[in-house]
N, C-alpha and C positions, 0 to 999 in steps of 0.2 A: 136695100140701099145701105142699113146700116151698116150689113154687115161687110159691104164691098169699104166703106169707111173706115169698118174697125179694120180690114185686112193692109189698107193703104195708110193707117195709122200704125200698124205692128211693121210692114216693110219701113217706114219712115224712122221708126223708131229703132229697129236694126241697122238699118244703114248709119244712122249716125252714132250707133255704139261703134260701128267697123270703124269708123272714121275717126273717133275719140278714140279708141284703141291703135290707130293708126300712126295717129298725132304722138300720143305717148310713145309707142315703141320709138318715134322717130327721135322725140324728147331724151329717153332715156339713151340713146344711143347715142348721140350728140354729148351728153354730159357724161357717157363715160369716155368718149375721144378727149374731152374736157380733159379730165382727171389724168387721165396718161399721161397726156404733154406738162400737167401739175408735177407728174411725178418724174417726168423725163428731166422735167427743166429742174426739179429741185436735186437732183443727182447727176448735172453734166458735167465734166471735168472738162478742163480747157487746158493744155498746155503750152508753154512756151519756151525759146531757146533762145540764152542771150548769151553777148561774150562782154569782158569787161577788162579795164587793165587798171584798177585798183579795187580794194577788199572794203570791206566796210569802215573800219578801222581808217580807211583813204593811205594803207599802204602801196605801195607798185606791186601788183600782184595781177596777171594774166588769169582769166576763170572763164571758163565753158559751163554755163547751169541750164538748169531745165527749173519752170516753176509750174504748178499746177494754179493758175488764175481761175479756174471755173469754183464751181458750188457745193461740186461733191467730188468723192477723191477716185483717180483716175490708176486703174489696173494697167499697167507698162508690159505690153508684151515684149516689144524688142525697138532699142535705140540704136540708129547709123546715124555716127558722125564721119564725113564727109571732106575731104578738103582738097579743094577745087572738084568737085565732081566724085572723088575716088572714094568708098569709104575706107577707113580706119581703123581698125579692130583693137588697137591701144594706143597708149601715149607713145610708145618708142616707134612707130609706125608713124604717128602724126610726126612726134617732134625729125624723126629722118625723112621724109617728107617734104616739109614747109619750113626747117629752119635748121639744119645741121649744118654746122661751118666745116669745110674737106679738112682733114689733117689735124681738126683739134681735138685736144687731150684734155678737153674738160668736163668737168663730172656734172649730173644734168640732177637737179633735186625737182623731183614733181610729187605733188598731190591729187591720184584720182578717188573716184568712186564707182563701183559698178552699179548700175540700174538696180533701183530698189522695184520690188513688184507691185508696191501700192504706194503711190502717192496722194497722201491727204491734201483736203483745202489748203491753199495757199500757203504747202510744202516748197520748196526749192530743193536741189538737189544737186549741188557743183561735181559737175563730171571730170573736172580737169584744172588744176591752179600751179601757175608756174610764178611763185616769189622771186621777184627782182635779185633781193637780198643776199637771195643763198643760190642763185646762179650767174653764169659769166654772163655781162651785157652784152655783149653780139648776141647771143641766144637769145633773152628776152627782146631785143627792138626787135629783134628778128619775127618774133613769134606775135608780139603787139603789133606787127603791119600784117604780117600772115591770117593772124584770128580772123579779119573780115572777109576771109575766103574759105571759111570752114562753116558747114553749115549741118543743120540737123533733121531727120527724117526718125519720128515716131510713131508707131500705132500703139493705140491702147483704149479701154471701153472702159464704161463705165457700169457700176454694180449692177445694172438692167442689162449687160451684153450691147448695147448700144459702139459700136468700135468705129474710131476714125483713125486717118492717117494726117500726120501732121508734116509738112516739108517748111522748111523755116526760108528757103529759097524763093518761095511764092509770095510775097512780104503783099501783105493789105487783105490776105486770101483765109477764110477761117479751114479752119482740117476740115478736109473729104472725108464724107459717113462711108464705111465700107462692111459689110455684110458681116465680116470675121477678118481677123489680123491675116494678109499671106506669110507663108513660109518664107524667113530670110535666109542665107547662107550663113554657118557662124563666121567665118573669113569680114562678112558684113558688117557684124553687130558688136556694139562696143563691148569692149570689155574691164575698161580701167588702164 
């Protein structure tokens, strides 16, 4: 009889190593999904795209920016900007576009920038600034009613490959997670 005792005290005592061993694989699994999302969340970039029709300064100045509002800094694969639906591939394509008066002979002064490939924490990035000052006024009110119909579409990931796409058109909607950036056309993608 003992020994059917000691045999049902050795299976008892196995089974609940399996089980304690079980518990822990589960434990340790659980805390390292923990730790990933720790580290997803403390390197997500979040980007944003505004327009604006004065400068800091509260000069009259028309600007197209991008800021990176997330945590960590966000790898820019390719930026379209957009207006009404089309995209744009520079400023002389936006400004003929959305705001060219027929027949005039005036000389058009703009400030862009081409897409930087890393944007740090809460970098900004002005893609496009048209000064009141140093252009004719039909052009700028022109371009100050027009900006609210130009819109922007980014993808870009962050230091872990993590990539979303961003459309500034979907207003209240955060960027779609996408596996990897798709190919754009260059025709597509801004270029300054």
């Amino acid at each position: 009889m003992n020994h059917n005792r000691s045999k049902s005290v050795d299976l008892l005592l196995a089974l609940a190593a399996v089980l304690i061993s079980a518990i822990s694989v589960y434990v340790a699994t659980v805390a390292n999904r923990v730790q990933e999302q720790l580290l997803a969340a403390s390197t997500w970039p979040s980007l944003q795209f505004g327009s604006s029709n004065l400068s800091d300064t509260l000069e009259p100045e028309i600007s197209l920016s991008l800021e990176n509002a997330g945590v960590g800094p966000a790898r820019v694969r390719w930026v379209s900007l957009r207006y009404r639906g089309e995209a744009v591939a520079n400023q002389s394509q936006l400004l003929d576009r959305c705001c060219r008066i027929p027949d005039a002979k005036e000389t058009t002064i703009t400030i862009t920038s081409s897409v930087q490939p890393v944007m740090k924490p809460e970098a900004e990035l002005q893609l496009f600034r048209l000064r009141k000052s140093e252009n004719p006024k039909r052009l700028w009110d022109a371009m100050n009613v027009e900006r609210h119909h130009i819109s922007a579409q980014v993808c870009y990931c962050s230091v872990l490959d993590d990539c979303w796409i961003f459309d500034s058109t979907l207003v209240g909607r955060e960027a779609q997670p996408v596996d990897s950036c798709p190919s754009l056309a260059a025709s597509d993608v801004w270029s300054g």
